[in-house]
DRENDO-1510 file (C-alpha; in Angstrom, 1 decimal, always signed):
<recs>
REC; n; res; u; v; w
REC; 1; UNK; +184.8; -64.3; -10.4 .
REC; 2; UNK; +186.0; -63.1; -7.1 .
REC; 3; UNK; +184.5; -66.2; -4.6 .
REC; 4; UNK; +183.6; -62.7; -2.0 .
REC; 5; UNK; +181.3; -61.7; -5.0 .
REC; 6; UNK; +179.7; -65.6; -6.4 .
REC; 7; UNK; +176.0; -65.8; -5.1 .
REC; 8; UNK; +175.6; -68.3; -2.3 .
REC; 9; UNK; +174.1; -71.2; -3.9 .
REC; 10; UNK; +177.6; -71.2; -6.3 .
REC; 11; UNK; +179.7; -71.1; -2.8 .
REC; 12; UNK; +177.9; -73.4; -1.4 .
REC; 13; UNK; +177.7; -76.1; -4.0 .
REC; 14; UNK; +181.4; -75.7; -4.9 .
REC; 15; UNK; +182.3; -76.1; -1.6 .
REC; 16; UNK; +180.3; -79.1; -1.6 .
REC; 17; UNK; +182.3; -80.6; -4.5 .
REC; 18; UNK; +185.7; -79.6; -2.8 .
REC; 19; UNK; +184.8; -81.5; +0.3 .
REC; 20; UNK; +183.9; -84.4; -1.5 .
REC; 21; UNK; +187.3; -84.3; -3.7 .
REC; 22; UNK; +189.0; -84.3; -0.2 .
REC; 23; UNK; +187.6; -87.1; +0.9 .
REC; 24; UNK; +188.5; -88.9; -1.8 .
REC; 25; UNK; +191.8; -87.8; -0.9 .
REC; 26; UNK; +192.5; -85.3; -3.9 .
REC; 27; UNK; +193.3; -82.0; -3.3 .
REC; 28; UNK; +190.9; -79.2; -2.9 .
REC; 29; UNK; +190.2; -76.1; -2.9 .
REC; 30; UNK; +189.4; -74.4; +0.4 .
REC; 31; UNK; +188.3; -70.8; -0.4 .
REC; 32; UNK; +185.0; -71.6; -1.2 .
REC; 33; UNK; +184.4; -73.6; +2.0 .
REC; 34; UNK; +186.5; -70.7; +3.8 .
REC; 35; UNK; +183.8; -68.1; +2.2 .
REC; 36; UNK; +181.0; -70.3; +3.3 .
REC; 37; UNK; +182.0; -70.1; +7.1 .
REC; 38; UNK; +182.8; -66.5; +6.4 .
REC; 39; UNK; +179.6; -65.3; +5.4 .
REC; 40; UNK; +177.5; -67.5; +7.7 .
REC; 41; UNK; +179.8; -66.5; +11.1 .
REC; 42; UNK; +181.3; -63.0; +10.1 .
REC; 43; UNK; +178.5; -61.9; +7.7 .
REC; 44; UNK; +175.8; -63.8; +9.8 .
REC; 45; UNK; +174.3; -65.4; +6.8 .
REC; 46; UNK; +171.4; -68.1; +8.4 .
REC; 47; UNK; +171.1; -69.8; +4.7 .
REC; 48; UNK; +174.9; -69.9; +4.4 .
REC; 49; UNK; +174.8; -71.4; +8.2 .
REC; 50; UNK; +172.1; -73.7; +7.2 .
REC; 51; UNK; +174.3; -74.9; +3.9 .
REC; 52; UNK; +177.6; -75.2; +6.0 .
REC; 53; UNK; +175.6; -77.6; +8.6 .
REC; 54; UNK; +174.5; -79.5; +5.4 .
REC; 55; UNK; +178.0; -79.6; +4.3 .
REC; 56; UNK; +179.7; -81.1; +7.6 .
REC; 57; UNK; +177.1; -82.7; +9.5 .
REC; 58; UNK; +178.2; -85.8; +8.3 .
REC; 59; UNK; +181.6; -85.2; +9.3 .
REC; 60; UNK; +180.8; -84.2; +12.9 .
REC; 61; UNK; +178.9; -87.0; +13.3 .
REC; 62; UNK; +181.8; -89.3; +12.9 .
REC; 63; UNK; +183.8; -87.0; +15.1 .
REC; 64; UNK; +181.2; -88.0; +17.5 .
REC; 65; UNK; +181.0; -91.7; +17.3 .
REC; 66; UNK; +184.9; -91.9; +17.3 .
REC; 67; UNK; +184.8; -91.1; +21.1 .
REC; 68; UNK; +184.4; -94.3; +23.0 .
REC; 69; UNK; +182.4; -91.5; +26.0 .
REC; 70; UNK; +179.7; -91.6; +22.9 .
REC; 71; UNK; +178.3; -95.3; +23.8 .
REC; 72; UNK; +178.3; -94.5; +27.0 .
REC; 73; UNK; +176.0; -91.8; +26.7 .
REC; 74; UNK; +173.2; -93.5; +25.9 .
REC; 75; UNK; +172.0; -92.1; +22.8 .
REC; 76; UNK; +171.3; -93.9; +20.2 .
REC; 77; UNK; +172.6; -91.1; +17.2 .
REC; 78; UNK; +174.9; -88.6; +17.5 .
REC; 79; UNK; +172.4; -85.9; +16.6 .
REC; 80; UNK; +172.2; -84.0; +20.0 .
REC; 81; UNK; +176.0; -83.3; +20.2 .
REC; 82; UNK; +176.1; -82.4; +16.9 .
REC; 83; UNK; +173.5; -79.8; +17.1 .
REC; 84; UNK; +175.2; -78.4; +20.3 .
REC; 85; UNK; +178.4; -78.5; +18.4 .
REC; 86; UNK; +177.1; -76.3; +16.0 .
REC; 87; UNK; +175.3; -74.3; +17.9 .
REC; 88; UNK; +178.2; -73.6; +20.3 .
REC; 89; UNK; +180.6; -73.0; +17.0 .
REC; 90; UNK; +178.0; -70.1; +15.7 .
REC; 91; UNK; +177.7; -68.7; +19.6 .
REC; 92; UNK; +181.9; -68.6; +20.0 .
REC; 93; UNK; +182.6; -67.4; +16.0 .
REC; 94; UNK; +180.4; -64.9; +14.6 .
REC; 95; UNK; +180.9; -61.6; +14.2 .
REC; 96; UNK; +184.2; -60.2; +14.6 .
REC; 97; UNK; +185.3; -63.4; +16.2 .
REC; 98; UNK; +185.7; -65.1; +13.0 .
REC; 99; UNK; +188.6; -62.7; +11.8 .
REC; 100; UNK; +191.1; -64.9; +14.0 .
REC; 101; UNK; +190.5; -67.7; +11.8 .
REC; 102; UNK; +192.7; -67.9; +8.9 .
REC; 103; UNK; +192.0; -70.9; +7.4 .
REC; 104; UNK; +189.6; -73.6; +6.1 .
REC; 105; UNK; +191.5; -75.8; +8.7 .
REC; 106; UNK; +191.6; -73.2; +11.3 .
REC; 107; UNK; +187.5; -73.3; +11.7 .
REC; 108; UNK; +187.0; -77.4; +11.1 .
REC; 109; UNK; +189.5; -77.4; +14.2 .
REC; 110; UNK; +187.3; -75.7; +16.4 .
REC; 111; UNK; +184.2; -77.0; +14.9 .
REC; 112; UNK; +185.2; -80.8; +16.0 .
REC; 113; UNK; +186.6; -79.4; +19.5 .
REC; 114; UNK; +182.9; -78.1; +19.5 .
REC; 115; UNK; +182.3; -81.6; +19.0 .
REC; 116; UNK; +184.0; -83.3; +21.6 .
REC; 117; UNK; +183.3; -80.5; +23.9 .
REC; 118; UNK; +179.8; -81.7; +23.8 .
REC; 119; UNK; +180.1; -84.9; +24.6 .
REC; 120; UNK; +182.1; -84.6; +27.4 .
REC; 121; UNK; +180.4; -81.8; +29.1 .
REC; 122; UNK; +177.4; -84.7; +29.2 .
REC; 123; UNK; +179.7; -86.8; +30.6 .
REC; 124; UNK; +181.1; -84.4; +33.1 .
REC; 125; UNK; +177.1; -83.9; +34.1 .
REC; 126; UNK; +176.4; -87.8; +33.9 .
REC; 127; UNK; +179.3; -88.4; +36.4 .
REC; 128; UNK; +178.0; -86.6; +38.8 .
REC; 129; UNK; +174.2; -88.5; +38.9 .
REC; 130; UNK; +176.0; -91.8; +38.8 .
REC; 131; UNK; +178.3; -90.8; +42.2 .
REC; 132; UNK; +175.3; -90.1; +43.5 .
REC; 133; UNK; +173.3; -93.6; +42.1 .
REC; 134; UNK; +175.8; -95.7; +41.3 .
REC; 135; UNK; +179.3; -95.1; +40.7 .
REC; 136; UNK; +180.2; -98.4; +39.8 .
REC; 137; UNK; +178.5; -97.7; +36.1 .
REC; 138; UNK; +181.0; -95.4; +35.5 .
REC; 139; UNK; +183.5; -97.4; +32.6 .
REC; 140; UNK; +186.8; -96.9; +33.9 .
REC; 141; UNK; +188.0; -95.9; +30.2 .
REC; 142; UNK; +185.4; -93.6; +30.0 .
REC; 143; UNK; +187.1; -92.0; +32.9 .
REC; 144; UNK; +190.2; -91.8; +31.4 .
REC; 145; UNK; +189.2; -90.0; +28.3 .
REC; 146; UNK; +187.9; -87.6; +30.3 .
REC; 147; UNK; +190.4; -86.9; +32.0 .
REC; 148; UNK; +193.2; -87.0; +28.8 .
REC; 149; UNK; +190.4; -84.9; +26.9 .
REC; 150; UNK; +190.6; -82.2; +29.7 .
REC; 151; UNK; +194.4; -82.0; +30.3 .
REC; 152; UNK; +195.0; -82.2; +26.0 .
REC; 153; UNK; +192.8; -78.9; +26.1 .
REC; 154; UNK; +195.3; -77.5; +29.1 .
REC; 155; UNK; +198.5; -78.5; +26.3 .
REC; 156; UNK; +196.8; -77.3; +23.5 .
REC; 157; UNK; +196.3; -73.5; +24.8 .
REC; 158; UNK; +200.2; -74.0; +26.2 .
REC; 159; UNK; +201.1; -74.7; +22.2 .
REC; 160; UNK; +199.1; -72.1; +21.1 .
REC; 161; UNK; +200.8; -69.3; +22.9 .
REC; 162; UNK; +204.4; -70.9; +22.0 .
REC; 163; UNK; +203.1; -71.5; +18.0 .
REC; 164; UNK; +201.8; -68.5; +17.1 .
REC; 165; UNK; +201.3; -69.7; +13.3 .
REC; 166; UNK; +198.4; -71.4; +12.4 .
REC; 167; UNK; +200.2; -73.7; +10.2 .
REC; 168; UNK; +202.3; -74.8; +12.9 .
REC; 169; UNK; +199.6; -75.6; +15.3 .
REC; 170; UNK; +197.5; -77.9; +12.3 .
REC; 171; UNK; +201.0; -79.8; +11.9 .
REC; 172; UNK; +201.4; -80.5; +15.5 .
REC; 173; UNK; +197.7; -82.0; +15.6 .
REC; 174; UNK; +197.8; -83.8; +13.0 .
REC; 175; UNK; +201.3; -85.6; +13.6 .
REC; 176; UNK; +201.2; -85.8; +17.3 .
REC; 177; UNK; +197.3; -86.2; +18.1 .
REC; 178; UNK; +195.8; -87.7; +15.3 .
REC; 179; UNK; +198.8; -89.6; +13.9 .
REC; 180; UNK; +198.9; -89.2; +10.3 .
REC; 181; UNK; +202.1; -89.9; +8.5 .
REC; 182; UNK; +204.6; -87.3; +6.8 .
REC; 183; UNK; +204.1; -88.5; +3.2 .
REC; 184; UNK; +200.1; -88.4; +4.4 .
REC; 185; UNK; +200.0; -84.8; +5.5 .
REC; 186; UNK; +202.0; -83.5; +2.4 .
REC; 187; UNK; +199.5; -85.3; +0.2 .
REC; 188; UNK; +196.7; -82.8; +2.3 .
REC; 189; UNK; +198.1; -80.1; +2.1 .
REC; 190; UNK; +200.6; -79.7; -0.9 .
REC; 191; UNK; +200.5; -75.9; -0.6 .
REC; 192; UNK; +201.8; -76.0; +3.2 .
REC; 193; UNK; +204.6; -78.6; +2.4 .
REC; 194; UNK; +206.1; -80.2; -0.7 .
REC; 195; UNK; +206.8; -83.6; +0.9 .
REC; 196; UNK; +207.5; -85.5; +3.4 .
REC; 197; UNK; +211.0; -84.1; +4.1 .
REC; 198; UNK; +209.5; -80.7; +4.6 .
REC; 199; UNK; +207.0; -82.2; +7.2 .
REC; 200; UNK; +209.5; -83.7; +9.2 .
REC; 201; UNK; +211.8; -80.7; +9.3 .
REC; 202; UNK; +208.8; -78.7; +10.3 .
REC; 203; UNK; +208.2; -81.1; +13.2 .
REC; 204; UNK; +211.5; -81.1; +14.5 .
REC; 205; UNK; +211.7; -77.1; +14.3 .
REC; 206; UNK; +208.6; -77.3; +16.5 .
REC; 207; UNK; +209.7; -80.0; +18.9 .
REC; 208; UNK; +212.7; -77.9; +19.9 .
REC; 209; UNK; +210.6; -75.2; +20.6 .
REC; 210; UNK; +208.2; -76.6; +22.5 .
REC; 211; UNK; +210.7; -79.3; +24.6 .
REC; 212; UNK; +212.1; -75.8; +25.6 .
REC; 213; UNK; +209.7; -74.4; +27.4 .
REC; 214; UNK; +209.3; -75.4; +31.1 .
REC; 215; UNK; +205.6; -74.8; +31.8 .
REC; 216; UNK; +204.5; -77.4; +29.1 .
REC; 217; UNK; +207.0; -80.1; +30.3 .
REC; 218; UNK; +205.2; -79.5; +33.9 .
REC; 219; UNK; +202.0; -79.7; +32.1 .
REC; 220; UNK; +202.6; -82.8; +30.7 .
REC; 221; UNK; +204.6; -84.3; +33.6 .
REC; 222; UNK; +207.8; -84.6; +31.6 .
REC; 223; UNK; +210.9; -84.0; +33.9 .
REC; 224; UNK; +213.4; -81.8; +32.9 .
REC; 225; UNK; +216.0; -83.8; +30.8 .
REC; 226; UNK; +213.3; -86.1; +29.7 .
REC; 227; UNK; +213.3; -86.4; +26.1 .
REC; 228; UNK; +210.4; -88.2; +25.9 .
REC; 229; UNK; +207.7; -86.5; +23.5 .
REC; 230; UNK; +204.0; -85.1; +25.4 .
REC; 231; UNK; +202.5; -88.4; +25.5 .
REC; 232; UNK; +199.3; -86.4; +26.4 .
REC; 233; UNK; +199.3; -85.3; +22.4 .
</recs>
């Protein structure tokens, strides 16, 4: 059966049982997750919404608690930033937003810069109280994340204009931001690249084109016969 045509309770549960085959790192199917985010942000589905924040709430949590701004927040779960992340993924995506996402990947992107975006925006606000009260309770490293945080998202709209595929912007963050291996990424995604030779010429196709271009190497400080990768990735 076509997945556009399944009822939602069928979506929703297969996509459910992809999800967990992925993180047992076997490979999955992403249409019926795709469909899920589809009909909730496109179609406006509130159940199918309701079933995809079911589906991933767990993972944005640990999105959350991965930033080190998280502890310094004061809350004791991550439960508010998740629900703004969420909320703030249905106000950016629905309706005939959604159509420029192409992919599974594509939308679980945005959905942990949702994320992130959260917490820092309660950081940006707490900053402001403590220069007023007391600076000195401001962690230094907590600083700095804001400040990589805020000039990654200045890169990453640079790469998007120079990448226009979709695949090419998912290898870049998962090589160069998140760190995972080669021989990792082609065991992710085995429709996108066969092995580990095909990640790594990928890469290197996409390092040439974005050492190239001038107003990213200002972005990320690099002078102009530095070879040096963007650090700031």
């Amino acid at each position: 059966m076509d997945v556009h045509h399944m009822p939602l309770d069928e979506v929703a549960q297969r996509c459910e049982e992809e999800t967990n085959r992925f993180r047992h790192t076997r490979k999955a199917d992403n249409q019926f997750c795709f469909e899920l985010f589809r009909r909730a942000l496109e179609g406006g589905d509130h159940e199918a919404f309701t079933r995809i924040i079911q589906t991933y709430k767990s993972q944005c949590e640990r999105w959350v608690r991965g930033m080190r701004g998280f502890e310094v927040t004061g809350e004791l779960t991550p439960d508010p930033f998740v629900s703004q992340a969420f909320a703030n993924l249905y106000k950016d995506l629905r309706g005939e937003k959604f159509k420029r996402f192409a992919s599974l990947e594509a939308v679980l992107q945005y959905l942990r810069k949702c994320a992130v975006t959260a917490v820092l925006q309660y950081l940006r606000k707490a900053a402001v109280e403590w220069t007023l009260d007391a600076a000195e309770e401001l962690n230094s490293d907590i600083a700095e994340e804001l400040k990589t945080e805020v000039e990654y998202e200045e890169l990453w709209k640079r790469i998007c204009q120079l990448l226009p595929h979709e695949t090419d912007r998912l290898l870049v963050d998962l090589r160069l931001r998140q760190h995972v291996m080669p021989a990792e990424i082609a065991q992710m995604y085995p429709e996108r690249w066969a092995d580990s030779r095909a990640v790594s010429v990928a890469m290197q196709r996409i390092l040439r084109v974005l050492r190239r271009d001038r107003e990213l190497r200002a972005m990320a400080g690099l002078a102009p016969k530095d070879e040096k990768l963007l650090d700031l990735l």
